[in-house]
C-alpha positions in Angstrom: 2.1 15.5 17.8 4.4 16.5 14.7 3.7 13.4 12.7 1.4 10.5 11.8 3.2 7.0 10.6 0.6 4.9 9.0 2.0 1.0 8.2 0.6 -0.9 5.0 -2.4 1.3 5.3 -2.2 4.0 2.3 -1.3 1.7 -1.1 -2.7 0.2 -4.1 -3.2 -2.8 -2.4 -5.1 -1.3 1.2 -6.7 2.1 1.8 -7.4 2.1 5.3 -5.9 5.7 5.9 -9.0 6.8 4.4 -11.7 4.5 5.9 -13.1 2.7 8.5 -10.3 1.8 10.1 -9.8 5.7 10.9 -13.2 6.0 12.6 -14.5 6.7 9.0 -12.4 10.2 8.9 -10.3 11.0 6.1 -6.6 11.0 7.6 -4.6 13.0 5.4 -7.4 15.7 5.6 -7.5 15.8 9.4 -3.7 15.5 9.8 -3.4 18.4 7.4 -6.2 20.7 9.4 -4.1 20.2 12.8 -1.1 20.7 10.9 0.8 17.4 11.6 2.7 15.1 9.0 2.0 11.8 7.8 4.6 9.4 7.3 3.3 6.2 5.0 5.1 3.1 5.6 4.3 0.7 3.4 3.6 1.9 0.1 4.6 -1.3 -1.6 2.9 -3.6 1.3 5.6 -5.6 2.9 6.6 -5.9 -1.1 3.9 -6.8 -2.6 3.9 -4.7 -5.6 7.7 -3.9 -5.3 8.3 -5.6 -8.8 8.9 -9.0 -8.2 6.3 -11.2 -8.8 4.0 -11.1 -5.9 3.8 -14.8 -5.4 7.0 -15.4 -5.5 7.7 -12.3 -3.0 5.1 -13.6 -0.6 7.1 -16.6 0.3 9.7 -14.3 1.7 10.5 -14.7 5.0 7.9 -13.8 7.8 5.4 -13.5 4.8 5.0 -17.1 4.5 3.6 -18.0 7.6 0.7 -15.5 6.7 -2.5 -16.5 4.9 -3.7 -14.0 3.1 -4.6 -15.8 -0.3 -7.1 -12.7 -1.5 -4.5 -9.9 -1.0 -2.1 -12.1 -2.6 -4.6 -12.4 -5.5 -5.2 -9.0 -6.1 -1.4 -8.2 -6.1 -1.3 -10.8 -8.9 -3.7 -9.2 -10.9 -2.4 -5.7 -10.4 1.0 -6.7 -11.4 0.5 -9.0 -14.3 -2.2 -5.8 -15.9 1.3 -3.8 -15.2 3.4 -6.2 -17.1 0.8 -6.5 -19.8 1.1 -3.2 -20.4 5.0 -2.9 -20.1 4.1 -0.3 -16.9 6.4 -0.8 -13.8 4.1 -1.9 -10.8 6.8 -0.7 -8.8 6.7 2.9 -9.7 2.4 3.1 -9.9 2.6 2.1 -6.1 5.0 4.9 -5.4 3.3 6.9 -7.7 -0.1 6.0 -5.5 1.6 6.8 -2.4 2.7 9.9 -2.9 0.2 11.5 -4.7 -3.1 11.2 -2.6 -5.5 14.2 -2.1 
């Protein structure tokens, strides 16, 4: 295996690339021991904290047959403590992403 993709799971939003959802390892880590590559997908989860306003992007297209009223909250609250703070929501979820240890 050269490469890893991981979808929506390594973001501000969801850090599943670390967790449970692994079996409990830490991803990255093992990836790096056997020398394969990890590809995130997803860093701004399906736009969530892309910069629009996540309500408003969360009743775009497929999105808005999904219920998912607490992730949708938390976007909220990450990107109006962004706003409030003239910081670009946008650039701390790449930011996230691509920095991870």
């Amino acid at each position: 295996v050269g490469f890893i993709l991981t979808v929506n799971d390594w973001n501000l939003l969801r850090r599943r690339a670390v967790g449970e959802d692994w079996g409990g390892s830490k991803l990255f880590q093992a990836a790096q021991a056997q020398d394969v590559g990890v590809i995130n997908a997803g860093a701004f989860y399906m736009g969530l904290i892309a910069g629009l306003e996540p309500r408003e992007s969360f009743q775009m297209g497929f999105k808005k047959t999904l219920n998912q009223p607490k992730l949708v909250g938390l976007a909220q609250e990450m990107y109006t403590w962004c706003k409030e703070r003239g910081i670009s929501v946008r650039e701390l979820a790449l930011q996230f992403s691509v920095n991870h240890n």
